[in-house]
VMD Tcl script that draws the C-alpha trace (Angstrom):
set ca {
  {0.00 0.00 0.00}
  {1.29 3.56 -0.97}
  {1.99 5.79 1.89}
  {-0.23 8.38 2.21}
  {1.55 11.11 4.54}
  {4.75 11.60 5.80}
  {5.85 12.87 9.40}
  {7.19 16.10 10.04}
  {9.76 17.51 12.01}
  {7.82 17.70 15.11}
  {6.02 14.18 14.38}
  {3.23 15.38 13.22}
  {1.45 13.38 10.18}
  {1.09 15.30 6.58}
  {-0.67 14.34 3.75}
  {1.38 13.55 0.65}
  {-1.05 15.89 -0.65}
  {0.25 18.83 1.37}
  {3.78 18.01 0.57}
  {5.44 19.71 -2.18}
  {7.19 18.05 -4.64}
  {10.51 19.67 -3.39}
  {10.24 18.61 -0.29}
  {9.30 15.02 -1.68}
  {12.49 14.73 -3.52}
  {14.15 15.56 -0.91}
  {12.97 13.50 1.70}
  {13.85 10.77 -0.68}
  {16.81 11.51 -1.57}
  {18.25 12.07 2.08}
  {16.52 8.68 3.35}
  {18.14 6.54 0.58}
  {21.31 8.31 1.11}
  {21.73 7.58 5.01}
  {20.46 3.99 3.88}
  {23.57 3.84 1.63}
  {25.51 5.57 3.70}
  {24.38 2.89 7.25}
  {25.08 0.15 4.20}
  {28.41 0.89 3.52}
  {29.18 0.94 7.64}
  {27.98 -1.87 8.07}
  {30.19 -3.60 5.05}
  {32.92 -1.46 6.43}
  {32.90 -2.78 9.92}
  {31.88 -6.64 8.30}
  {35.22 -6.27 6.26}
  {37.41 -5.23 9.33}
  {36.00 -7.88 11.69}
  {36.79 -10.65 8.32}
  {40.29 -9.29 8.43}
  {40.65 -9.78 12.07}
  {39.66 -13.15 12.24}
  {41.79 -14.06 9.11}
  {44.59 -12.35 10.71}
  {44.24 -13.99 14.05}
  {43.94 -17.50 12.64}
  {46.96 -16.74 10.63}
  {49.02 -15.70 13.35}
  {47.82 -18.99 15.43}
  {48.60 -21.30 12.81}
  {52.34 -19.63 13.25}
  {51.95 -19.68 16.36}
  {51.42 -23.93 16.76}
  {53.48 -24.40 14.12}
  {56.34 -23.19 16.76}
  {54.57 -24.09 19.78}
  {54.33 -20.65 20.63}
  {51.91 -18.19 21.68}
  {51.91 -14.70 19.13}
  {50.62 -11.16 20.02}
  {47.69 -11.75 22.15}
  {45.35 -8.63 23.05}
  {48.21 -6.60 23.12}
  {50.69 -7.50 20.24}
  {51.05 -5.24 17.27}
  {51.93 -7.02 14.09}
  {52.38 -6.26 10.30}
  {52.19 -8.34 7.46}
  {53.75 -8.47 3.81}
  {52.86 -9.69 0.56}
  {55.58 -11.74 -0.83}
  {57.03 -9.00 -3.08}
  {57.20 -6.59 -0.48}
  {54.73 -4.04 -2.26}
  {51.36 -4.54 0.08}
  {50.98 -4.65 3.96}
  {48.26 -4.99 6.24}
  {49.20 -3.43 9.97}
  {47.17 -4.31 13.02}
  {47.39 -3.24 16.35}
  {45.99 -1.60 19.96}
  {46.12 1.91 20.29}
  {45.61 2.76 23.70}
  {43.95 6.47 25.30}
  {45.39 6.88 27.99}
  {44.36 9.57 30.83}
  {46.12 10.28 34.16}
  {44.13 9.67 37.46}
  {44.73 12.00 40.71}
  {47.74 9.84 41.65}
  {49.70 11.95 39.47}
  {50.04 14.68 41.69}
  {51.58 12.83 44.63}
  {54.02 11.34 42.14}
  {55.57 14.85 40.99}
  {55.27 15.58 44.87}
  {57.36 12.78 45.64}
  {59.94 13.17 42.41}
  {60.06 16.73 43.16}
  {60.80 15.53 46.85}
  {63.78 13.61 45.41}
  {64.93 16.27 42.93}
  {65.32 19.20 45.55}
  {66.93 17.10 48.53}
  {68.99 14.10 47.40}
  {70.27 14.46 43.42}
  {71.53 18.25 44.12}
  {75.17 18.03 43.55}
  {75.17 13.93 42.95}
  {76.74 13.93 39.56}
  {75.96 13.74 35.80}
  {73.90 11.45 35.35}
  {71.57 12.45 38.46}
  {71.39 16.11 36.19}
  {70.18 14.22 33.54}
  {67.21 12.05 35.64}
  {66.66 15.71 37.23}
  {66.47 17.78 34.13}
  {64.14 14.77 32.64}
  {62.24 14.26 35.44}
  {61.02 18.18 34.96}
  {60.94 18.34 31.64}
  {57.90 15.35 31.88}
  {56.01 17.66 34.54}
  {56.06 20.90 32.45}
  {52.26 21.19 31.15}
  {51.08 22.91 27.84}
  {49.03 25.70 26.77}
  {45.81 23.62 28.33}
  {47.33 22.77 31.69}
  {47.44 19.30 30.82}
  {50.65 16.64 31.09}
  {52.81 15.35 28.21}
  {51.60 11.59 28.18}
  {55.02 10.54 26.03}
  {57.65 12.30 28.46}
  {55.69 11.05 31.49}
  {55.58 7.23 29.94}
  {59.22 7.84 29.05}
  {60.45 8.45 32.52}
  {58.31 5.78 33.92}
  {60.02 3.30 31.87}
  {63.16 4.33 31.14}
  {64.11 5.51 34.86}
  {62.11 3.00 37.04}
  {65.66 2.75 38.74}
  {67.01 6.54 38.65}
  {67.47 6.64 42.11}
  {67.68 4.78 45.16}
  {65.38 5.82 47.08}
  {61.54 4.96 48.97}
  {60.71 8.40 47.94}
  {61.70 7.12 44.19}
  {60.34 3.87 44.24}
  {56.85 5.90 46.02}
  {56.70 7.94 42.66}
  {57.25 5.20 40.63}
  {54.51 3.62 42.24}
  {52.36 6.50 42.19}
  {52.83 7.02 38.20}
  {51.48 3.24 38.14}
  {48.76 4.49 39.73}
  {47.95 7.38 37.90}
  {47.95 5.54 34.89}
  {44.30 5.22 33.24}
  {43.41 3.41 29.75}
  {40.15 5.11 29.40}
  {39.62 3.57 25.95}
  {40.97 1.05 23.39}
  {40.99 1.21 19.60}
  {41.79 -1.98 17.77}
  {43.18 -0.82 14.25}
  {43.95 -1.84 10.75}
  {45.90 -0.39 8.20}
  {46.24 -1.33 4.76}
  {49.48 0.41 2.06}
  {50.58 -0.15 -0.53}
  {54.07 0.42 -2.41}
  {54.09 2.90 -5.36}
  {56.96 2.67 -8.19}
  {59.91 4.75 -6.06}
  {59.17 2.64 -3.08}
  {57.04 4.86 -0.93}
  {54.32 3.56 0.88}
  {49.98 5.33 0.45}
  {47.54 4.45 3.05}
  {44.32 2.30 1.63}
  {41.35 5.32 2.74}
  {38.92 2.83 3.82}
  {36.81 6.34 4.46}
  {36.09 8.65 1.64}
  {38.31 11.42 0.70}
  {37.43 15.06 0.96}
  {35.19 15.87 -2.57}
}
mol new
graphics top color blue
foreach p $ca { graphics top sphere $p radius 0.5 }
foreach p [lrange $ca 0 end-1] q [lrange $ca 1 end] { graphics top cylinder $p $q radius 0.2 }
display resetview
């Protein structure tokens, strides 16, 4: 049966016969559209999930085939076509937010900075010119994530020291993954050997 009226922006039912044609073209055309458009997102997000699986069964059949376990939730991995000129690159990409526990770690570092690496040496200048570098904030008052995660890491062990080890602790603490973003990444090699991204989204018209 033909519909007979259409709803309005305020839900209200109109007549076909009180619709212009304008406005019936329109309606069309914006209705199939999104259709296409919810289509497409769904093949889009089909595709990515087909590529996962693949992926993961690939990198299990390695896996037994060495008796070892590969990657996991948190392993990164790329893959090559045999000539080198196509890749696929998955991985976890992680957002990651600092809790309140990041003020009593720069308490405690700053603790360690001012009374026991003054006049220690070199390489306690370095620990103490890094460690204030990765507490300087930006234009919104907010924490480099990078310097912070590179001090954590790379000077676990800068000093010896409860107030050092606290801090550490602390920037354990503080440490939030608020979301995470499984990705995948298809290039591809051109003819002077530079790699261009697969858009799986639609470039600006």
């Amino acid at each position: 049966m033909e519909q007979e009226f259409l709803f309005n922006s305020r839900g209200i039912k109109v007549p076909l016969s009180k619709v212009s044609e304008t406005d019936k073209a329109q309606n069309d055309l914006v209705l199939e559209s999104v259709q296409q458009a919810k289509n497409l997102s769904a093949a889009h997000d089909d595709f990515k999930r087909t590529v996962f699986t693949y992926i993961n069964n690939f990198i299990a059949e390695v896996g037994h085939k060495y008796g070892v376990e590969i990657g996991g939730k948190k392993g990164n991995i790329t893959l090559t076509s045999y000539d080198g000129k196509s890749r696929i690159k998955v991985g976890i990409a992680d957002n990651i937010t600092f809790g309140p526990e990041i003020l009593a770690a720069k308490e405690l570092i700053d603790s360690v900075i001012n009374e026991l690496l003054d006049h220690v040496g070199e390489e306690a200048q370095l620990i103490k010119d890094i460690a204030q570098d990765a507490f300087e904030t930006n234009k919104d008052g907010q924490y480099s994530k990078a310097k912070i995660m590179n001090l954590r890491s790379k000077y676990r062990e800068g000093h010896k020291s409860d107030e050092w080890a606290a801090a550490m602790k602390a920037l354990d603490d503080a440490f939030i993954l608020s979301s995470t973003k499984t990705y995948v990444v298809f290039h591809e090699k051109d003819e002077w050997g530079k790699w261009h991204q697969i858009p799986l989204v639609s470039k600006s018209l």
